[in-house]
Backbone as CSV, one residue per row, in Angstrom:
resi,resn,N_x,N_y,N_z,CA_x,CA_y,CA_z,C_x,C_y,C_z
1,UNK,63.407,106.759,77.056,64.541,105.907,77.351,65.789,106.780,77.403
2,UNK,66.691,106.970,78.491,67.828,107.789,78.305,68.910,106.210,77.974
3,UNK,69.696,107.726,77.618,70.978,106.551,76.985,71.958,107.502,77.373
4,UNK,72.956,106.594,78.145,73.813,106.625,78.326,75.117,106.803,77.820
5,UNK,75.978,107.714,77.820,77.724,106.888,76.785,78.615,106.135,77.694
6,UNK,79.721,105.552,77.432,80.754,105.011,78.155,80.217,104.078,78.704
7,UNK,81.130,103.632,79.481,80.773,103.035,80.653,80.526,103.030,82.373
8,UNK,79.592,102.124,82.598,78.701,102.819,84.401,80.650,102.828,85.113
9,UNK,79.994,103.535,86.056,81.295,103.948,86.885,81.702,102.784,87.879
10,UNK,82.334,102.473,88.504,82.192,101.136,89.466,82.399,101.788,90.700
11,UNK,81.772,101.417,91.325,81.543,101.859,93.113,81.696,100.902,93.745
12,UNK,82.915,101.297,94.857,83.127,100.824,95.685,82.822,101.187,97.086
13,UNK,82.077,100.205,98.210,81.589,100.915,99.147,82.581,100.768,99.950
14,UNK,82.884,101.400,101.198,83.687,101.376,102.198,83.110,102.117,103.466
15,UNK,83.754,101.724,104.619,83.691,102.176,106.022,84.520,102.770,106.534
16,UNK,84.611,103.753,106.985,85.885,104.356,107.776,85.165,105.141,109.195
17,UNK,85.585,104.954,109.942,85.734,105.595,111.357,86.387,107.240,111.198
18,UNK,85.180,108.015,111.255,86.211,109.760,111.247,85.897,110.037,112.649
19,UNK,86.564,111.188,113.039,86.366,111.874,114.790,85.309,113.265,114.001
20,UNK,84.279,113.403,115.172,83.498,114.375,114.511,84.080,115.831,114.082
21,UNK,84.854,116.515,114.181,85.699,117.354,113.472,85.657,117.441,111.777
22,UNK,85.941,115.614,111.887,86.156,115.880,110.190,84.697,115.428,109.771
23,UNK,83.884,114.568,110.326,82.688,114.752,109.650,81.752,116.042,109.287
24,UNK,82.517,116.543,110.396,81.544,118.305,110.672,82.113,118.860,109.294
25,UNK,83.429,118.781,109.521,84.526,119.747,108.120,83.855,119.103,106.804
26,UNK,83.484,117.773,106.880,83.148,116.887,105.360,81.412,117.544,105.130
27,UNK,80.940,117.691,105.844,79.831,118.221,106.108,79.538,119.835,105.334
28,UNK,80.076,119.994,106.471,80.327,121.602,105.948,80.946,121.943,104.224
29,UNK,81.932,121.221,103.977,82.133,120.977,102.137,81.368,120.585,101.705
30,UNK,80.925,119.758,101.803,79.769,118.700,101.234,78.630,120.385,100.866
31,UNK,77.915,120.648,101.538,76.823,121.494,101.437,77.646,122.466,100.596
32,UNK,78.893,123.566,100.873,79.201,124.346,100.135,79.149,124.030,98.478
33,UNK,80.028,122.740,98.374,80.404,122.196,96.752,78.538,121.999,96.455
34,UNK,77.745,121.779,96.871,76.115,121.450,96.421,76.621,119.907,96.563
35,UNK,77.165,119.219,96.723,77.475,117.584,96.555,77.090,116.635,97.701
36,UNK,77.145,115.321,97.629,77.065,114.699,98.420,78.312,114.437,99.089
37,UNK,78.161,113.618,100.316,79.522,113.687,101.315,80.560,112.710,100.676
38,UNK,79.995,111.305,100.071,80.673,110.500,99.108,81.906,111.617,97.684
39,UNK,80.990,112.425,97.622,81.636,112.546,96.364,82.683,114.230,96.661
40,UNK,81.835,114.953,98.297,83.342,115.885,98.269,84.420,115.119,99.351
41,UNK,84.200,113.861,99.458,85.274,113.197,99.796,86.236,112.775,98.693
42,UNK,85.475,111.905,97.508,86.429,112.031,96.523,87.245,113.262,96.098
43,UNK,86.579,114.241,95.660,87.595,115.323,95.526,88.033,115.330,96.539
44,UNK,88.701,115.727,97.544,89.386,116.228,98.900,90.617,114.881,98.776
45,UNK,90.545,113.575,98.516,91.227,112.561,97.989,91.884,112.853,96.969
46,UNK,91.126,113.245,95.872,92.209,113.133,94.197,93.202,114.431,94.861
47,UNK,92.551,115.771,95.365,93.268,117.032,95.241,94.664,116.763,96.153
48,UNK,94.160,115.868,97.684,95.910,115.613,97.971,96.511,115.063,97.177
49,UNK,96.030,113.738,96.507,96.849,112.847,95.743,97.561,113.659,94.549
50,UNK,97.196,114.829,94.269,97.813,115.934,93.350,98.933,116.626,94.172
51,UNK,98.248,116.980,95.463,99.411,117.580,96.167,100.790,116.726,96.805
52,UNK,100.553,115.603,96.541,101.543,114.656,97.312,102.617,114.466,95.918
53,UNK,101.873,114.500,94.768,102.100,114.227,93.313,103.394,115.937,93.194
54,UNK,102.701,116.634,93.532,103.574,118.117,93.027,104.814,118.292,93.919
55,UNK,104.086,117.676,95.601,105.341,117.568,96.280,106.259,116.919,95.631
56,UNK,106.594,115.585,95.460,107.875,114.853,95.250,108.249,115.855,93.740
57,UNK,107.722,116.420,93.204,108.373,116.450,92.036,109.524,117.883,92.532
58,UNK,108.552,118.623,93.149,109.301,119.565,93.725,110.622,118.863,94.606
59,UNK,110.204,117.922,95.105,111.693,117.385,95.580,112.726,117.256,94.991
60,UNK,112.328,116.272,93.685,113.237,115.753,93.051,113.918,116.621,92.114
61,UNK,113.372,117.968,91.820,113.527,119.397,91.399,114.503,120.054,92.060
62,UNK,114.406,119.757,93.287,115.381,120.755,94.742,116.453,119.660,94.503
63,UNK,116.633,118.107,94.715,117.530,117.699,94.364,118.343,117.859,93.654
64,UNK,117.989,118.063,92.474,118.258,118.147,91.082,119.297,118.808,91.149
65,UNK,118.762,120.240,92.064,119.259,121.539,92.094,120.549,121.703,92.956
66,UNK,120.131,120.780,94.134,121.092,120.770,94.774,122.753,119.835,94.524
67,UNK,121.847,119.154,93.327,123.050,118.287,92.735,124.206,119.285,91.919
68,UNK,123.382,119.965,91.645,123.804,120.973,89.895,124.803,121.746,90.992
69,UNK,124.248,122.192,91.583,125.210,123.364,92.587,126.388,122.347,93.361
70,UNK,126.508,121.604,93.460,127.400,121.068,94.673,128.563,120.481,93.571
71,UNK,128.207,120.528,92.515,128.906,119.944,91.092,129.397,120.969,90.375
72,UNK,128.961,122.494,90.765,129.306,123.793,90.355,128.616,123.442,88.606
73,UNK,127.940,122.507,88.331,127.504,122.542,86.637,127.532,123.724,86.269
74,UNK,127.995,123.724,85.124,128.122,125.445,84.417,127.265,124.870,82.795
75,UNK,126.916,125.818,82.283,126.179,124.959,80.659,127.424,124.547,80.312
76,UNK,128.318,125.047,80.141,129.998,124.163,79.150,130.341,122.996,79.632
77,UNK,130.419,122.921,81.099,130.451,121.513,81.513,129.359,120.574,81.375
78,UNK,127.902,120.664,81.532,126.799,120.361,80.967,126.908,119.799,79.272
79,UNK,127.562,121.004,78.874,127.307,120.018,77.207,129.030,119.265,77.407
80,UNK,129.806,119.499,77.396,130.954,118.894,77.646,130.546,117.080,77.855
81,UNK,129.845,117.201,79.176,129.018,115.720,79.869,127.985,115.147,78.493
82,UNK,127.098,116.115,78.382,126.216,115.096,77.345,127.095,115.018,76.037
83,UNK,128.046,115.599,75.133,128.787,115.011,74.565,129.366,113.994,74.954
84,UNK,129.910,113.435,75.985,131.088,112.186,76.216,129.866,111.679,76.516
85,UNK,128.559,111.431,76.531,127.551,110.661,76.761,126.966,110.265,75.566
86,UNK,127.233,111.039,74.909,126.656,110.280,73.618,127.227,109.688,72.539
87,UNK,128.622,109.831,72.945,129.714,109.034,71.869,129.829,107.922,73.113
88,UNK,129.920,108.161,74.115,129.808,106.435,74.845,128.810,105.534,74.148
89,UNK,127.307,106.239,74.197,126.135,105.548,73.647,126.223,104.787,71.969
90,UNK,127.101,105.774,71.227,127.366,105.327,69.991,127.631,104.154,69.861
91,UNK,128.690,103.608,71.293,129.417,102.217,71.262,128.508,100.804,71.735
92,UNK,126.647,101.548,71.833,126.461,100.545,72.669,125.432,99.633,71.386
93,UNK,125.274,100.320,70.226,124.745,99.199,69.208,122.791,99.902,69.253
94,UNK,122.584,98.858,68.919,121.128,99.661,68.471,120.493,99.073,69.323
């Protein structure tokens, strides 16, 4: 009898229409990773969803940056700001 831990995984089936290019490309991964085509599709899914994930942060990073510079922030003005930010906050109660 094997036994299992956790819990079974839930599968969801789906259909999608690819152009043979990417079945060939899913193909061709598929055999390299040793996996089935289901599952180096999942990876190839989570790994953008990481890369789409690192993008924005990098955005909001370059923003950041581009805020800091256009504001000339220096650290003295920096703590200057979070001081008058936190005696504002003092006034706002618990």
């Amino acid at each position: 009898m094997a036994i299992t831990s956790g819990m079974a995984k839930i599968t969801i089936r789906s259909t999608f229409a690819l152009d043979p290019e990417t079945v060939e490309a899913l193909d061709g991964l598929a055999a390299t990773w040793d996996v089935s085509k289901s599952e180096a599709l999942r990876r190839i899914v989570r790994t953008a969803a990481l890369i789409e994930e690192t993008d924005a942060a990098s955005d909001a990073l370059a923003a950041f940056e581009e805020l800091r510079e256009r504001l000339a922030l220096t650290p003295e003005k920096t703590e200057a700001w979070l001081r008058e930010v936190e005696g504002l906050r003092e006034g706002w109660g618990p």
